[in-house]
N, C-alpha and C positions, 0 to 999 in steps of 0.2 A: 700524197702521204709524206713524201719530204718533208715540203710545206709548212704540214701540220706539226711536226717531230720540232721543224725549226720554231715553229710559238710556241710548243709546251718546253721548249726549252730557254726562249725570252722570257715566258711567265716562270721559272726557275730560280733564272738567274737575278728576275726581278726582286722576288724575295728575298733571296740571299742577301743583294747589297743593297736593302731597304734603310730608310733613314732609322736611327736610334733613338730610342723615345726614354728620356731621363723618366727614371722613379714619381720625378717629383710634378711631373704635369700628368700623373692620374690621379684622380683626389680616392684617397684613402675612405676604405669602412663598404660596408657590407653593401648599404643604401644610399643611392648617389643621388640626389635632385641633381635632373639635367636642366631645368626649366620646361619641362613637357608635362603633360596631361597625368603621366605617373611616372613612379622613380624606379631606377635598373639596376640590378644586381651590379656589383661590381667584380663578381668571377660569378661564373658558369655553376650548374647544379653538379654537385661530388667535387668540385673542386676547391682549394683552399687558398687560391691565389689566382690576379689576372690572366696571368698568362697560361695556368693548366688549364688542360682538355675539359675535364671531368667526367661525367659519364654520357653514356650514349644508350641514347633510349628511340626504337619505334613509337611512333604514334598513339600517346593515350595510352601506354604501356608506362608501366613506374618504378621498373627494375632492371637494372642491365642483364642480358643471356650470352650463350656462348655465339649461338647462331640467329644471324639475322634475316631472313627469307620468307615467302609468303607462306610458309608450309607453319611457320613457326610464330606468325603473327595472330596477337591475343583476339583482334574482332572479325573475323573470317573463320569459313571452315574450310582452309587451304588455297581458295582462289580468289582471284581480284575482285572476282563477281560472285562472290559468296559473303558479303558484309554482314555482320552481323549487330553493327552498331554503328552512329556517326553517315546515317545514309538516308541522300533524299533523291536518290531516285531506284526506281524497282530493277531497274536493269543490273544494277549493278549488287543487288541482295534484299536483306531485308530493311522497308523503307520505315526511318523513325522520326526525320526532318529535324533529328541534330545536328546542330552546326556549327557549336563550340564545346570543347570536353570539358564536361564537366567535373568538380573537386575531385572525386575519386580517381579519374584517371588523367590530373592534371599533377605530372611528378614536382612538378614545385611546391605544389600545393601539401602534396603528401609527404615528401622529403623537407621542407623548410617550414610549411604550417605560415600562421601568425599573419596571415594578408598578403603571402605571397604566394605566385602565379603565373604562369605561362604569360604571354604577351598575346594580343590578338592580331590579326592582321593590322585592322587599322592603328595601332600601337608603335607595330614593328615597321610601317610607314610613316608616323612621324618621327621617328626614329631615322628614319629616310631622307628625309625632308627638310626638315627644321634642325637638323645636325652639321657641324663639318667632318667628313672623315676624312681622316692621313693615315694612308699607307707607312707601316711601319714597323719596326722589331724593339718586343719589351719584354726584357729578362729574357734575350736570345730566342726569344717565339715569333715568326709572322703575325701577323694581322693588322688590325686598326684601332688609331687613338679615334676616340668618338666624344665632339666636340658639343656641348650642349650650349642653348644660347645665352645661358648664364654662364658660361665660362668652365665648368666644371668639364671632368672627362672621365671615362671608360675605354676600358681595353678589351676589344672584342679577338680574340685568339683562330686563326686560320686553324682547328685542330678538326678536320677530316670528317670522316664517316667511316661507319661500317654496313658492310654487308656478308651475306654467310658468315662466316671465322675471321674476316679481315678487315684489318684498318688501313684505308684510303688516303691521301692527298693527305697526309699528315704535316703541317707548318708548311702547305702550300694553298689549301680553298677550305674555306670554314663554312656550313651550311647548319642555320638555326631554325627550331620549329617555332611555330607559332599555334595558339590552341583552337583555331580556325580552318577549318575543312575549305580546300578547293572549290572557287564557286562556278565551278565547272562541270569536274570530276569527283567523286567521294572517294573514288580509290587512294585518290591524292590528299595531300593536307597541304596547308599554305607555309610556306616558311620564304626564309630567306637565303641566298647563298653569294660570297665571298671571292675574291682571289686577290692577286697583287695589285693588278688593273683597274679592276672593275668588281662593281657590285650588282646585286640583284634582287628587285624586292618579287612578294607575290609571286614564287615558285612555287608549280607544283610539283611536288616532292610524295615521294610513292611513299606509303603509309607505314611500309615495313622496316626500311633502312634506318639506322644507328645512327641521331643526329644528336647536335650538342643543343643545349636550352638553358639560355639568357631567361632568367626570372624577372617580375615586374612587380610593382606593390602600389597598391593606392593610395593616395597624400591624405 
């Protein structure tokens, strides 16, 4: 237990005294060609700038609420094994062999229109892969400059999660959805998640929790 107290208090301290990232190496505007397969928001959905949160949205849900919990999420009747959408196998509800959300309950889609959209798994991989990321603070927020191989960059913001009524790890681990269901679990959905250290792609992340959502757009 010590142990543990003493890394979450290195991954802390990490953030705090992270390098600072001038204004002027994020490239500006809504739509950022990183040199990849499609181009990435350059703030988060409900937000008006790099470094805000924005909102926090469940899974395939396109509205923020007060409480975030299985009791309260849109494709279930209360439990993890009661799906009512978004589900390929029987065990776990009713079976439809979706396995990306589609427009209607893709908040990018429905809050910004015009070609933009959730990211997919494999998206938010090369995103992964073919990027550099540096740890870093911009406009006093954690996160990561995200290095495209054209040179351009994006600011992806450590802003938390929710769960029931609260918000989490706020400017310490940022965790994003992607519009791709767990190719394991349905309860789950795939996303990604963050901290000062380290990253992580291909998370499964439970379908209910309040995560932030990087938008994507086709060239």
């Amino acid at each position: 237990m010590i142990a543990m107290r003493k890394a979450v208090a290195i991954v802390i301290a990490a953030l705090s005294l992270g390098l600072v990232c001038p204004a002027q190496e994020i490239t500006p505007g809504k739509q950022v060609d990183l040199g990849l397969s499609v181009d990435w928001a350059g703030w988060n959905i409900g937000a008006e700038a790099p470094e805000d949160a924005g909102g926090y949205y469940a899974w395939g849900e396109v509205e923020e609420k007060e409480v975030y919990t299985i009791e309260t999420y849109k494709f279930c009747n209360g439990s993890y094994n009661t799906l009512t959408k978004y589900c390929v196998d029987e065990a776990w509800g009713q079976k439809d062999g979706r396995t990306r959300l589609e427009p209607e309950d893709d908040v990018a889609s429905v809050k910004w229109g015009d070609g933009w959209r959730m990211p997919t798994r494999e998206e938010m991989n090369e995103l992964f892969e073919k990027c550099t990321w540096i740890g870093c603070r911009y406009n006093n927020m954690a996160g990561y400059r995200i290095v495209g191989p054209n040179g351009n960059s994006i600011f992806l913001p450590c802003a938390g999660d929710k769960y029931d009524r609260k918000r989490y790890v706020y400017d310490r681990n940022g965790v994003y959805w992607t519009a791709s269901i767990d190719h394991i679990d349905p309860q789950n959905a795939s996303g990604m998640y963050m901290h000062s250290t380290a990253k992580y792609k291909n998370q499964a992340l439970l379908r209910d929790f309040g995560h932030t959502v990087r938008a994507v757009h086709d060239k």
